[in-house]
Steps between C-alpha positions, in 0.01 A plus 500: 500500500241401811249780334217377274492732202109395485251595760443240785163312380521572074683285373336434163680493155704265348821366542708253345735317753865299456531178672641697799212737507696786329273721345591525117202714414178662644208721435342563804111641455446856555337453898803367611751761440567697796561854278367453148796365351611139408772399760816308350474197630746296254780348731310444804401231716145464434449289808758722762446822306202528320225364680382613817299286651518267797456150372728550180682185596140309415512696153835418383428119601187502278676679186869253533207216509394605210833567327585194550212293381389461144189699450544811253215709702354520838295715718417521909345734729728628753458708825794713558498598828641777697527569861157661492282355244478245274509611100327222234652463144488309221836392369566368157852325391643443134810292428755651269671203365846511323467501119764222497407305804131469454524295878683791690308775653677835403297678739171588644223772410306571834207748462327630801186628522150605722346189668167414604 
């Protein structure tokens, strides 16, 4: 599964991510779906599958940073970049916590979106 099921330099929506980067859920934004339809992304790799872009090793550094600290919200600009151009976005991250375990990140809500 080497194909992106999004079109290279769209990647806006939101996606909630395991620890592993397993995507348990995601609504990707209209401008990103290569025929109109929302692709099925449950089950992937966000990082290997998902994403397409160049420096996604930088990205899944900066949202495991953030899964493991303490914060229940954060937000960075991002420039995903591809082997031709450079795309800005703004990237916000939510903690799901478990119920139970109130110190345990469940998992991760990542939303993508147009940068400045």
């Amino acid at each position: 599964m080497s194909a992106s099921p999004l079109t290279v330099q769209k990647l806006f929506g939101l996606f909630e991510l395991d620890a592993d980067g397993t995507v348990l859920y995601s609504r990707v934004e209209p401008e990103a779906k290569s025929d109109g339809e929302q692709p099925d992304l449950s089950g992937r790799n966000f990082y290997e599958e998902v994403a397409p872009f160049e420096n996604v090793e930088e990205f899944r550094r900066r949202v495991t940073q953030f899964a493991g600290g303490a914060s229940p919200a954060d937000n960075f600009n991002f420039d995903c970049r591809y082997a031709d151009c450079a795309l800005p976005v703004r990237v916000l991250l939510a903690r799901v916590r478990e119920r139970t375990i109130q110190s345990r990140t469940k998992s991760v809500l990542v939303h993508i979106r147009k940068g400045a």
